[in-house]
C-alpha positions in Angstrom: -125.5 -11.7 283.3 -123.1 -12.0 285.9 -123.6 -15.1 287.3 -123.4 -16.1 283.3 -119.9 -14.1 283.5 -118.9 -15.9 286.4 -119.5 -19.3 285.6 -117.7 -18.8 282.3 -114.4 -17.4 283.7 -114.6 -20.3 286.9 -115.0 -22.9 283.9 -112.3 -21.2 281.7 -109.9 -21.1 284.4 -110.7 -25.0 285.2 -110.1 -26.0 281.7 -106.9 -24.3 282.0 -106.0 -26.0 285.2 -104.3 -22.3 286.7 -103.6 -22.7 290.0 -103.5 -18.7 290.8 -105.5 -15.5 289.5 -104.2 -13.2 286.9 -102.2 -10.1 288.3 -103.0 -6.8 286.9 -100.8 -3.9 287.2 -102.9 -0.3 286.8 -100.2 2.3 286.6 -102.6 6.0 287.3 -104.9 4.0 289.0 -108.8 5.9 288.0 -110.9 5.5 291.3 -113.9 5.3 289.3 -112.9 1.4 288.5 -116.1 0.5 287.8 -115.1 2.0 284.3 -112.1 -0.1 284.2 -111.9 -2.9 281.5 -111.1 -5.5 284.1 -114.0 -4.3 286.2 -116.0 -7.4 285.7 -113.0 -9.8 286.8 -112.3 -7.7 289.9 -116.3 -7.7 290.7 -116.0 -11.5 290.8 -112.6 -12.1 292.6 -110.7 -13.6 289.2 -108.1 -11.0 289.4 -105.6 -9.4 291.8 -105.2 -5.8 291.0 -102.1 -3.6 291.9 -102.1 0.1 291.7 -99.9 3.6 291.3 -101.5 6.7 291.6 -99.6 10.2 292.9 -102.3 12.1 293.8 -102.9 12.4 297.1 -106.7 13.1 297.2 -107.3 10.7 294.5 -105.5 8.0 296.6 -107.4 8.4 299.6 -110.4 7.7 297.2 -109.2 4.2 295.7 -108.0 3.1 299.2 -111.3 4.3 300.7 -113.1 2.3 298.2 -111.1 -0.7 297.7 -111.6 -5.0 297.9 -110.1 -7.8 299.3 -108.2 -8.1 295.8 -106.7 -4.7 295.3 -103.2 -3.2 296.7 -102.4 0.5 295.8 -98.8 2.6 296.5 -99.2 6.0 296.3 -96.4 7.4 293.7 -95.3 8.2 290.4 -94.0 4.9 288.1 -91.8 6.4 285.7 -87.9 6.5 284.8 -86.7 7.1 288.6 -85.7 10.5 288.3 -86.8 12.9 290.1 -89.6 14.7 288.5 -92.6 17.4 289.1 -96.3 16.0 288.9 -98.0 19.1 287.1 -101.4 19.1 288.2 -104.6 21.1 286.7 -108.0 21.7 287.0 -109.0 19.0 285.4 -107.6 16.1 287.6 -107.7 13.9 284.5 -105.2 16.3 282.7 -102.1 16.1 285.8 -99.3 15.1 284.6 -94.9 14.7 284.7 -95.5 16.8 281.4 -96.2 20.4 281.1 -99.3 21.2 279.1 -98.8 22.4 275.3 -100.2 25.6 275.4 -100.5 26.0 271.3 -102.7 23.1 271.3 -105.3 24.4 273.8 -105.4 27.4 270.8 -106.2 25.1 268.5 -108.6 22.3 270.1 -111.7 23.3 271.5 -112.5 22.1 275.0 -109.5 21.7 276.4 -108.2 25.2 278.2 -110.3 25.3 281.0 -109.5 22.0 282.3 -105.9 22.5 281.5 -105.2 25.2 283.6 -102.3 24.4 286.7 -103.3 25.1 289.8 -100.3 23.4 291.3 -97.2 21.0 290.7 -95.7 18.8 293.3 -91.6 17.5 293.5 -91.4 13.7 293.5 -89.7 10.6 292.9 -90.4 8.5 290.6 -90.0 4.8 290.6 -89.3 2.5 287.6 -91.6 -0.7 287.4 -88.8 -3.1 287.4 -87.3 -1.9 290.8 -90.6 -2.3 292.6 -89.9 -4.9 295.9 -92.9 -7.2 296.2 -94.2 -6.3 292.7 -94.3 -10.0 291.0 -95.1 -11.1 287.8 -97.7 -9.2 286.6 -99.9 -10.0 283.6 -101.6 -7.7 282.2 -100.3 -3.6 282.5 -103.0 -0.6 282.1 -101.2 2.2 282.3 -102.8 6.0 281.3 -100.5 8.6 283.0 -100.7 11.7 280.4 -97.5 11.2 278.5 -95.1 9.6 280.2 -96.5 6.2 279.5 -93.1 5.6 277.4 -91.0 6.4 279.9 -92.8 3.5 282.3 -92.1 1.1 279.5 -88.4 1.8 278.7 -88.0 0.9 282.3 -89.5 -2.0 282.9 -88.2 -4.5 280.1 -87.7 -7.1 282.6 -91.6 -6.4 284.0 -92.5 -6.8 280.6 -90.9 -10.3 279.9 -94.2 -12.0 281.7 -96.7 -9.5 280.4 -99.7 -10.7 277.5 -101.7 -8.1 277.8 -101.3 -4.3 277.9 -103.8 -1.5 277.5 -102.1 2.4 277.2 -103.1 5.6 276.5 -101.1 6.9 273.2 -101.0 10.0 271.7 -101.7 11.6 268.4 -101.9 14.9 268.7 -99.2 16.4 271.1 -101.4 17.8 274.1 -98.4 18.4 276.6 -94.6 19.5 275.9 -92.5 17.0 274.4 -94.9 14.3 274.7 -93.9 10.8 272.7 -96.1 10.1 270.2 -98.3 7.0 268.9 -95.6 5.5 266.5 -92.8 5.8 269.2 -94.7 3.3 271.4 -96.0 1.2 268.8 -92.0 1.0 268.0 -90.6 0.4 271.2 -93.6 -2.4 272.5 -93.6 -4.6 268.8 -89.7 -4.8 269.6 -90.6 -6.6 272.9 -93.2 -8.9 270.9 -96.8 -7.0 271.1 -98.9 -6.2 268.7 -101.2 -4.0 268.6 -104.9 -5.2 268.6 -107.8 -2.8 268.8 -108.5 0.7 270.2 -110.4 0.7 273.6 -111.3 4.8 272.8 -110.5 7.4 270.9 -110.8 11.2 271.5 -111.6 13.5 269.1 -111.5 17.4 269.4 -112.5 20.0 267.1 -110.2 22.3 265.4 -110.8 26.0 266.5 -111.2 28.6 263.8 -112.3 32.2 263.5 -115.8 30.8 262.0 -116.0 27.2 263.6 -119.1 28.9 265.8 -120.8 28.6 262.7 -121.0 24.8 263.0 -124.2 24.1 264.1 -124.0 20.2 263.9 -120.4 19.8 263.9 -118.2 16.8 263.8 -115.1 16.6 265.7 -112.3 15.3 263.4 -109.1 15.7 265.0 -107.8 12.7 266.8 -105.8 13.5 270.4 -105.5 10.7 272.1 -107.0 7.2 272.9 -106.8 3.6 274.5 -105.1 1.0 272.9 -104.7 -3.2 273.2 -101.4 -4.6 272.7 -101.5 -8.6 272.9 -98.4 -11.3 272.5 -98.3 -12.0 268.6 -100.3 -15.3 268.5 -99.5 -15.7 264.9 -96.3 -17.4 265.9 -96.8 -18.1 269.3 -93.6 -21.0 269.4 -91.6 -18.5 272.0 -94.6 -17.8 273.9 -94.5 -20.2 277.2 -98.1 -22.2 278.0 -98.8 -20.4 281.4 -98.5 -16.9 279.5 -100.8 -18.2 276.9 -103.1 -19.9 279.5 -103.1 -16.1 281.5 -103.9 -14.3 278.4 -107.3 -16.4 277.7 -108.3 -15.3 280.9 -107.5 -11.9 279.7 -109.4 -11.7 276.2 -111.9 -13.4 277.7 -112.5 -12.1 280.9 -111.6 -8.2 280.5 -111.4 -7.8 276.7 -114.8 -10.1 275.9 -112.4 -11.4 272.3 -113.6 -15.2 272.0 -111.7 -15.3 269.0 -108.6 -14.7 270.4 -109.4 -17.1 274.0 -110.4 -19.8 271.3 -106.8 -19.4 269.3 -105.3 -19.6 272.4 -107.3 -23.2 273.3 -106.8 -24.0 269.7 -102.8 -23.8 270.5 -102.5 -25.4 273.6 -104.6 -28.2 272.6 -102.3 -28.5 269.9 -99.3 -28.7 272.5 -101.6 -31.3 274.6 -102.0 -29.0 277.4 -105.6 -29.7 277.5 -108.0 -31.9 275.4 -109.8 -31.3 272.7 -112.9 -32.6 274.4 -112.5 -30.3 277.3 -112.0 -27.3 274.9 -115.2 -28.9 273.1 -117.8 -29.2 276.4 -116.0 -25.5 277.5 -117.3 -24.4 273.8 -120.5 -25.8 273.9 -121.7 -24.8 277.1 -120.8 -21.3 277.4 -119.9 -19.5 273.5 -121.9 -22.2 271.0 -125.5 -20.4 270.6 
């Protein structure tokens, strides 16, 4: 399967004649990568990855680990205030935001792991002031509420972005915390559009009689992963390298061969490749 992989992404980015790798950008960078959705790319050296993670012990980790492809900065992306990195038992759960206590009454499974256990003072940095950052195409970000805050500062990082993946937020879990349709707002403004959940979390709701559930369902949606891509349906404003970057991206990280096949529809329609490379490309790796 991965030599299958391989082949496919070394003949998609021949047909697209790119003469450089994608760049990803993984803001809260998870040292267990092999969970991230560009794992597969990174595994076969079709991707350069640059991360931001604030943790100290959790840095070590990603360094420790890391390949020829990957670049990692140990501190917070955000507005570039100052700010304090509240961290808790659960290491997945530290975050610039306090923690909501009233929510930890209501969900189950969540007050445990949310209990501090220490905060640290730090500076924050806003994407767009980054030296040496570059273009970057595609942004993960998942940073426990303050993903908006990384976004509103970093229009101009944006400009060359197709792809992003970010946690969003549906039920408030920390203090203040912008939710779901204040992101959807502020990223369709820039042009994405939202294109399917990665994840979604659900939690149950406590009550004095929810032990009684024997086989219960959890119903209350906290938070998740979702896929913003550039709105293809009227792709005129959308340049032919950014289009060219995002089939690698649907492709490669995402596994959408609809969306990698509009993309070749379009720039086959702009004679940026031919139709009978986009054919031979089809036929050999996605006809059955």
């Amino acid at each position: 399967m991965d030599n299958l992989f391989s082949a496919r992404i070394s003949a998609l980015y021949d047909l697209l004649d790119l003469t450089s790798i994608v760049r990803i950008a993984d803001i809260g960078a998870n040292p267990m990568r092999h969970d991230a959705p560009y794992r597969d790319l990174l595994k076969n050296k079709y991707c350069n990855v640059v991360g931001f993670e604030p943790q100290e012990n959790t840095m070590k980790e990603v360094v420790r680990n890391k390949g020829a492809n990957e670049e990692y900065f140990n501190f917070a992306v955000g507005d570039g205030k100052p700010a304090l990195l509240n961290i808790y038992k659960g290491s997945g759960l530290t975050s610039l935001l306090k923690i909501r206590g009233k929510t930890l009454f209501y969900l189950r499974g969540l007050r445990n792991a949310a209990r501090q256990i220490g905060s640290m003072e730090m500076q924050t940095q806003r994407l767009d002031d980054i030296a040496g950052l570059g273009p970057v195409d595609f942004l993960k970000i998942d940073i426990q509420g303050a993903e908006l805050s990384v976004f509103t500062s970093a229009e101009d990082t944006l400009k060359n972005v197709a792809a992003i993946q970010t946690e969003v937020s549906f039920f408030p879990l920390y203090e203040n915390q912008p939710g779901f349709g204040e992101v959807d707002t502020f990223l369709r403004k820039l042009g994405f559009l939202p294109h399917s959940f990665a994840h979604i979390e659900n939690r149950l709701v406590i009550s004095k009689w929810s032990g009684v559930l024997s086989d219960f369902e959890s119903t209350q949606m906290l938070d998740g992963d979702i896929i913003y891509l550039r709105d293809l349906s009227d792709p005129a404003e959308l340049n032919s390298q950014m289009l060219k970057r995002l089939a690698i991206l649907t492709e490669g990280v995402f596994g959408f061969t609809d969306v990698s096949l509009k993309i070749l529809d379009i720039l086959a329609q702009r004679q940026e490749i031919s139709e009978a490379d986009v054919n031979e490309y089809i036929e050999t790796f996605i006809s059955p």
